[in-house]
C-alpha positions in Angstrom: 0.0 0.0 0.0 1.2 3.5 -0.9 2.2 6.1 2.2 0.2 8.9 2.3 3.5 10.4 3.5 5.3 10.8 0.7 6.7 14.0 -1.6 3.9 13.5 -3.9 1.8 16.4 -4.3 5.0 19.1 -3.0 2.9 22.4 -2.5 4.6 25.3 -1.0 4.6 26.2 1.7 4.7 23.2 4.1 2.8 23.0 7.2 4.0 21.5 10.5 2.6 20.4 13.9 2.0 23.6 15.4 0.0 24.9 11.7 3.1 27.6 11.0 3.8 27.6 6.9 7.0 27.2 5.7 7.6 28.5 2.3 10.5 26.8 1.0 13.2 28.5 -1.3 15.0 25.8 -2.9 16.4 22.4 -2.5 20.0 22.2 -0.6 20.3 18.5 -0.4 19.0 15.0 -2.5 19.5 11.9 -1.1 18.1 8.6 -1.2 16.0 9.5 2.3 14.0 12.5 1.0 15.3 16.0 0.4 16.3 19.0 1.9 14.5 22.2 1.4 15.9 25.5 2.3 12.6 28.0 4.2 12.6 31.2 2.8 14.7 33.8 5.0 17.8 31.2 5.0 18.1 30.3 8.4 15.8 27.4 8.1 15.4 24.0 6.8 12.9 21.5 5.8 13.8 17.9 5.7 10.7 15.9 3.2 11.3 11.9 3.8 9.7 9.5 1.0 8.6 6.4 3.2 7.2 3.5 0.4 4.3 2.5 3.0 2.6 3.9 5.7 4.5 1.1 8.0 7.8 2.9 7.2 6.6 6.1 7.6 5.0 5.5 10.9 8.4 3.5 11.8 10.1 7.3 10.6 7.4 9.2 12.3 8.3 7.5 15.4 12.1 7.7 15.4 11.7 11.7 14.7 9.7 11.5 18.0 12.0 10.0 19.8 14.9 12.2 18.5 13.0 15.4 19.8 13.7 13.7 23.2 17.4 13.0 22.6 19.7 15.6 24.8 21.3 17.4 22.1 21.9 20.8 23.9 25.5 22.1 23.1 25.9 20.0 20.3 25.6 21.9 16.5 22.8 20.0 15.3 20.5 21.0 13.1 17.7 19.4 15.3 14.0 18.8 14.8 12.1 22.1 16.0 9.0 21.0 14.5 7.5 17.7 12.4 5.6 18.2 9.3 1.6 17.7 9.6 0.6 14.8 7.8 0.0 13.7 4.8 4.2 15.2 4.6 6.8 13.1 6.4 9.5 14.9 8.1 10.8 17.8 10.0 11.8 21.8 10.6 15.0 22.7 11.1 17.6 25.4 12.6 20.4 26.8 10.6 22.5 29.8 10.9 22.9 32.4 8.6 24.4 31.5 4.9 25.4 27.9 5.1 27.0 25.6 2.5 28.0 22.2 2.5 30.8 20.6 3.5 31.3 20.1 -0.5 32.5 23.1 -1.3 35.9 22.5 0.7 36.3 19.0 -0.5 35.3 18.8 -4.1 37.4 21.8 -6.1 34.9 23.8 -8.7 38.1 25.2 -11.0 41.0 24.1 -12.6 43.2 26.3 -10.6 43.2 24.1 -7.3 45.2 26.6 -5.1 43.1 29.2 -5.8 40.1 27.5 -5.1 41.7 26.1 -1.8 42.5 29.7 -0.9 39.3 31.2 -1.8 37.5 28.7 0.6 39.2 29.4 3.5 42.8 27.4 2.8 44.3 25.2 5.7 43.7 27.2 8.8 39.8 27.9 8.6 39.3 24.0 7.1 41.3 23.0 10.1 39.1 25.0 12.5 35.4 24.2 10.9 36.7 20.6 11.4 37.5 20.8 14.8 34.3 22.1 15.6 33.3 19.1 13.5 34.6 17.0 15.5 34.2 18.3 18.6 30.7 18.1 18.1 31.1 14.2 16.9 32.6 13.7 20.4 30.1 15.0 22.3 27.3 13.0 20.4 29.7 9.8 21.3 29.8 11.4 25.0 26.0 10.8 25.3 26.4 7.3 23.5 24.6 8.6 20.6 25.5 7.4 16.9 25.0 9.9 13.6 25.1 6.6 11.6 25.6 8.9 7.9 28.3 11.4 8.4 28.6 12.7 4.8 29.7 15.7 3.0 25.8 16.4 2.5 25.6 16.1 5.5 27.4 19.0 7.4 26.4 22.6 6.6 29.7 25.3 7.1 29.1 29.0 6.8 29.2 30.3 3.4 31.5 33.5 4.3 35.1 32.2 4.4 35.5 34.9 8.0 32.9 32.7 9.8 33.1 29.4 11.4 29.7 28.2 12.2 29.1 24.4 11.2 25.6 21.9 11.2 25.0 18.6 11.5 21.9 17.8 9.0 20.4 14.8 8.7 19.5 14.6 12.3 17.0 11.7 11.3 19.2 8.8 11.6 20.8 9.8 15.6 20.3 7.0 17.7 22.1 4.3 20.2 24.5 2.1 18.0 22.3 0.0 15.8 23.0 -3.8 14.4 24.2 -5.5 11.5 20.4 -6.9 10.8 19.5 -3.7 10.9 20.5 -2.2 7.7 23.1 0.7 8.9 22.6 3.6 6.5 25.6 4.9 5.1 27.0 7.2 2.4 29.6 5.0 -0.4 33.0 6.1 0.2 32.0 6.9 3.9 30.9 3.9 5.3 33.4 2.4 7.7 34.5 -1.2 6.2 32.4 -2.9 8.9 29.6 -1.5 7.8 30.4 -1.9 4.3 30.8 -5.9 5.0 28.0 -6.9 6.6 30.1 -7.1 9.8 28.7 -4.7 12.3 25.7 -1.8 12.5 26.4 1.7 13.0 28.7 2.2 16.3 30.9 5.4 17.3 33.6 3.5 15.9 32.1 3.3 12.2 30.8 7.2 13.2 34.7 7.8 13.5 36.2 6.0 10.6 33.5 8.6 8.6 35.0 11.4 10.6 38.6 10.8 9.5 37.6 10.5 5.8 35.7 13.9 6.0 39.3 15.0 7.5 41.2 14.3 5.1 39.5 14.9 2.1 38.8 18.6 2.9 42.0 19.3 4.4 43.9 16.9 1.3 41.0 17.4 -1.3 42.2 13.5 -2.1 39.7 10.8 -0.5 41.9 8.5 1.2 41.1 5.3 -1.0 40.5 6.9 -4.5 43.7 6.8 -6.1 44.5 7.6 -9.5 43.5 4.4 -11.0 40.2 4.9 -9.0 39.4 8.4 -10.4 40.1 7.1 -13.9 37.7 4.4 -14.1 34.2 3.8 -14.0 31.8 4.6 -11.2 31.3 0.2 -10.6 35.1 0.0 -10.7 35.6 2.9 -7.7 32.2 1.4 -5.6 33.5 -2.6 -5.8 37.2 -1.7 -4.9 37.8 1.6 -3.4 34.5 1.9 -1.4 34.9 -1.7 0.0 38.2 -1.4 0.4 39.8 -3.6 -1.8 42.6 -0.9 -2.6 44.8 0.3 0.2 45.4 3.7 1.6 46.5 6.3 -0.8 49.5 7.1 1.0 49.8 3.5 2.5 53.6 3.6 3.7 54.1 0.4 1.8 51.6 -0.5 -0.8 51.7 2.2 -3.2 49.2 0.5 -6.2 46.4 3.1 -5.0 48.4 5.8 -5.1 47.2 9.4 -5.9 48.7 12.5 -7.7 45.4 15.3 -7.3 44.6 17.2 -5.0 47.0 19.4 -2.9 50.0 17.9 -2.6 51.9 17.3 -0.6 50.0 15.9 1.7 52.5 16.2 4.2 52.9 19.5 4.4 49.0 19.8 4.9 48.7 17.2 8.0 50.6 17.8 11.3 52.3 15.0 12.6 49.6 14.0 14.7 47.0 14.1 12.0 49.4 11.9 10.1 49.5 9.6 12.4 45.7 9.5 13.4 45.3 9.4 9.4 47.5 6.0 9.0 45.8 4.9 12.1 42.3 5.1 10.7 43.1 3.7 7.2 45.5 1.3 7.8 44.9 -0.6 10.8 41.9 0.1 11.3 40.5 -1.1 8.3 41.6 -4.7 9.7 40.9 -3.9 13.8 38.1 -1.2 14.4 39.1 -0.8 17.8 42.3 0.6 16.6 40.8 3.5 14.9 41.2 7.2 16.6 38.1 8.7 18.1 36.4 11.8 17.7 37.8 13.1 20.4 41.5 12.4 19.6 40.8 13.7 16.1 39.5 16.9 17.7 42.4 17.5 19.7 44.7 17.3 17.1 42.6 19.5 14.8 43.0 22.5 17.4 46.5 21.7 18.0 47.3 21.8 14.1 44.8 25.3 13.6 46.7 27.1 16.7 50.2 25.9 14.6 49.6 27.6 11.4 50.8 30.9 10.1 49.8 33.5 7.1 52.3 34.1 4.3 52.8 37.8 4.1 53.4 37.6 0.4 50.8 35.3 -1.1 47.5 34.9 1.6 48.4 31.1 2.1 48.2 29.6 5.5 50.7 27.1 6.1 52.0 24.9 8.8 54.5 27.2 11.0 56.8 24.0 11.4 57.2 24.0 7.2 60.2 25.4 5.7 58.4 27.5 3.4 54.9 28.7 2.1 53.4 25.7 0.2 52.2 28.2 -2.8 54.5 30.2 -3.5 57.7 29.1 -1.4 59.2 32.1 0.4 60.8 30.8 3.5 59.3 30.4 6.6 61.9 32.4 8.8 61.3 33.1 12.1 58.1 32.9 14.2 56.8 33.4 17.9 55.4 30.7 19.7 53.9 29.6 23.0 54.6 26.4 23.6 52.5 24.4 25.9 53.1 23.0 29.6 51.7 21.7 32.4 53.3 22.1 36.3 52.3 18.5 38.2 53.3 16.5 40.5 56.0 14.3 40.1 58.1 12.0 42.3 61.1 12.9 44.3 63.7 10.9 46.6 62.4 11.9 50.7 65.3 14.1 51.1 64.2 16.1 48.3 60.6 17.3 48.4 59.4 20.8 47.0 57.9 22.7 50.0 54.5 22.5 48.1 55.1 18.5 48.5 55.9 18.3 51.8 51.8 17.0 53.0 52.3 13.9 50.2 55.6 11.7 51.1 57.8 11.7 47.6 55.9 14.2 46.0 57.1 17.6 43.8 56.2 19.5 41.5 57.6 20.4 38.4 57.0 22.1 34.7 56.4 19.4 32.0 56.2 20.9 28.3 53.7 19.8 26.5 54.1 19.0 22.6 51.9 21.7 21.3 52.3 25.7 20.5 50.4 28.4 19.4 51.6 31.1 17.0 51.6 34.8 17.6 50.9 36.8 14.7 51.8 40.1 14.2 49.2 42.5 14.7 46.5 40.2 15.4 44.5 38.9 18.5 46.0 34.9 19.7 42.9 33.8 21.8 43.8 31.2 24.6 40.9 29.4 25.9 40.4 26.7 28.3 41.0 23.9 26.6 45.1 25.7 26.3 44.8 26.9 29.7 42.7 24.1 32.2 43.7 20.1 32.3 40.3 19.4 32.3 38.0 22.2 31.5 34.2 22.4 31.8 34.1 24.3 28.9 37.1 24.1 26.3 36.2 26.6 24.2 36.0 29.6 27.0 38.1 32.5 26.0 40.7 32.9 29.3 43.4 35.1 27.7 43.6 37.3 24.8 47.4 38.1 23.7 48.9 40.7 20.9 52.4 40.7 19.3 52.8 44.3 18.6 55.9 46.6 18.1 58.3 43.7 20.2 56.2 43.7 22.7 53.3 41.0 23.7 50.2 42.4 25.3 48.0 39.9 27.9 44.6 40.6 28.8 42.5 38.2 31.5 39.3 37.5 30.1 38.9 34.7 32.9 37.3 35.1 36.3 41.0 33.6 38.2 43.9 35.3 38.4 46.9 34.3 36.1 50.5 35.1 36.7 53.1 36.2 34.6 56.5 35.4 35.4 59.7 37.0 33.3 62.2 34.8 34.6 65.1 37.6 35.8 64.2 36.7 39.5 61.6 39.0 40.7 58.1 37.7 42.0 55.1 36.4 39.7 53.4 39.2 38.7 49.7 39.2 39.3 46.9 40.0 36.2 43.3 39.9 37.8 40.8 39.2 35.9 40.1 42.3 33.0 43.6 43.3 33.7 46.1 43.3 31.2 50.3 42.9 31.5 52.8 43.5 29.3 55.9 41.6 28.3 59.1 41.5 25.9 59.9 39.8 23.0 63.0 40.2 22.4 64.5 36.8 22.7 64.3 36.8 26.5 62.1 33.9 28.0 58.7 34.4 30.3 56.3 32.5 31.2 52.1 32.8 31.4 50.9 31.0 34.9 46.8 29.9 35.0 48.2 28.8 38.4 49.8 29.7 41.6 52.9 28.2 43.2 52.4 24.7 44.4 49.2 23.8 41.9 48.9 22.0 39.3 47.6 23.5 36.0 48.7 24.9 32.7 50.8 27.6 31.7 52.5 28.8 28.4 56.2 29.8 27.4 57.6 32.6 25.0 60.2 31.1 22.3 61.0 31.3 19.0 60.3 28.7 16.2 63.5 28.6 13.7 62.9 26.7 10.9 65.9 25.0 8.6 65.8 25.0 4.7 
């Protein structure tokens, strides 16, 4: 029997639940699951889902119900405000202003692939839009909840190349990991290979192999398992053996019969070394071993690592890795830069006779400043934002602006945007200076070390360290 919930019959506007009419502007999104209609005004969305029986659609109708309930809050979700009165099948929802998909970083639309690349954004705002991306991948996993088709189509950036707002779409499919007999939807060339097989249902593990794909082809603009043998051939060919993964990671460190020439290349000088590593994790090994593969959350951190590590090229607009020797476009040397690198002051052991005076209530016990692997770049002339998840070992809320710095004129303004006190100390042997929160401090750069404290004496927590980055030709 036919659904009376299906697009037949598409008048506009649409009428949901509550009786408010939607007119709809035009479609952003066709898939195999319905379409996606953008409301006029642009910050709204309607999601129309074909159903072939009224079973299915009642099945749908449900699920959307129980979505509503999910706890979402805090995530970037495009979630289900309202559901479509009958006889349409499918839901309202939020966007912010001027959105675009994902495709538009990934897929180039002109010959001139640096241009384009540069035009959307290049390698600094891709790495931040993903880290949101995946931040907001991790929390879903936090509250054991599954996207199940994490797709290009399916996240929604700002259209402006100065904003980074990003949506998850699609919302239709959330749930608690599914089974194998269940039918896992997924998108070809995005499906995690346990998926793919037969093997498993949709898990935060396949959710993450779908993650790292997403990664790498917007930050590469080279999918990890079409080669150039794949992009020459026939759609059949690139579905039976690089979307099942019969062919071997592109940049497999051994196996190079996949390998691939387009895109932005290198690669290398693209991915920091952690992404690297979290890449060759996620398409090597963990093809084989899912429980091998990175999680949102460790793709997250090293997205934000690898977006605070990247500098501007004075001559050409590019942003590049500060750790390269040169601009990837057009090669002028890197030089010097200003960094902060990382630490953390903890406790650490020491032999009896030796305790720290902060030690002296736990036997064996010190503390002492551990650098971290990660920096941040000061730019000249421009604000470096620290925020909690630089300045806290385990922040509430990572993305809290605590300190905003500025490299001007050899000097390196600090200004407290947090509610503690932070201490600056400039290491010629006078006391810790004290910035209270909304007061600001000063300090040289000039080749002399200091130190930023979100600490006193004695405590553990973070703190940051003035130095210079020389890079080598």
């Amino acid at each position: 029997m036919a659904s009376h919930w299906d697009l037949g019959g598409l008048l506009r506007p649409v009428e949901d639940e509550y009786h408010q009419l939607w007119p709809l502007s035009h479609a952003i999104g066709i898939g195999g699951q319905g379409e996606v209609w953008l409301a006029r005004g642009g910050r709204t969305a309607v999601k129309l889902i074909a159903a072939p029986t009224q079973e299915a659609a009642d099945v749908v109708h449900a699920r959307l119900r129980r979505i509503q309930r999910l706890p979402l809050d805090g995530i970037p979700l495009a979630g289900v405000l309202a559901l479509l009165a009958p006889p349409k099948l499918g839901y309202v929802m939020e966007l912010a202003d001027e959105m675009v998909s994902l495709d538009t970083l990934c897929v180039p639309d002109e010959e001139d692939l640096a241009a384009w690349y540069l035009r959307t954004g290049g390698l600094e705002r891709r790495l931040r839009l993903l880290a949101k991306l995946a931040d907001a991948v991790a929390r879903l996993h936090a509250r054991a909840i599954v996207y199940q088709d994490l797709s290009p189509a399916n996240v929604l950036v700002s259209a402006a190349r100065e904003q980074l707002e990003i949506r998850l779409i699609d919302v239709d499919n959330l749930g608690l990991a599914s089974t194998a007999e269940s039918a896992p939807v997924h998108t070809p060339g995005y499906g995690a290979p346990e998926i793919v097989s037969g093997r498993s249902g949709a898990t935060t593990l396949s959710d993450a192999h779908s993650l790292g794909v997403l990664i790498f082809e917007t930050l590469t603009a080279s999918h990890p398992f079409r080669g150039d043998e794949v992009l020459d051939s026939d759609p059949d060919y690139q579905h039976e053996y690089a979307d099942r993964f019969r062919l071997p990671w592109i940049d497999h460190p051994a196996d190079r019969t996949n390998e691939c020439t387009v895109g932005i290349t290198p690669r290398q000088e693209l991915l920091s070394g952690h992404l690297w590593d979290l890449s060759a994790a996620c398409f090597v090994a963990a093809v084989a071993d899912p429980l091998r593969r990175p999680t949102a959350a460790r793709w997250a951190a090293a997205l934000h690592s690898a977006a605070g590590q990247t500098v501007e090229c004075p001559e050409c607009g590019w942003t590049y890795r500060a750790a390269a020797r040169s601009c990837l476009l057009c090669r002028r040397p890197t030089g010097r830069v200003w960094v902060l690198r990382h630490g953390l002051t903890g406790p650490v052991g020491t032999e009896p006779d030796d305790r720290s005076e902060a030690g002296d209530d736990i036997p064996g016990v010190g503390m002492a400043q551990v650098p971290l692997p990660d920096f941040t770049v000061l730019r000249p002339g421009a604000d470096t934002v620290l925020t909690a998840r630089h300045t806290s070992p385990a922040p509430e809320q990572p993305d809290a602006a605590v300190a905003r710095l500025r490299l001007r004129d050899g000097y390196v303004s600090v200004l407290n945007l947090a509610r503690a006190s932070m201490w600056l100390d400039q290491q010629d042997g006078r006391p810790w200076r004290e910035i209270s929160q909304g007061s600001q401090a000063t300090a040289p750069v000039d080749g002399r070390p200091w130190t930023l404290h979100f600490g006193e004496h004695g405590a553990v927590h973070r703190w940051v360290g003035l130095t210079a980055l020389e890079v080598k030709g």
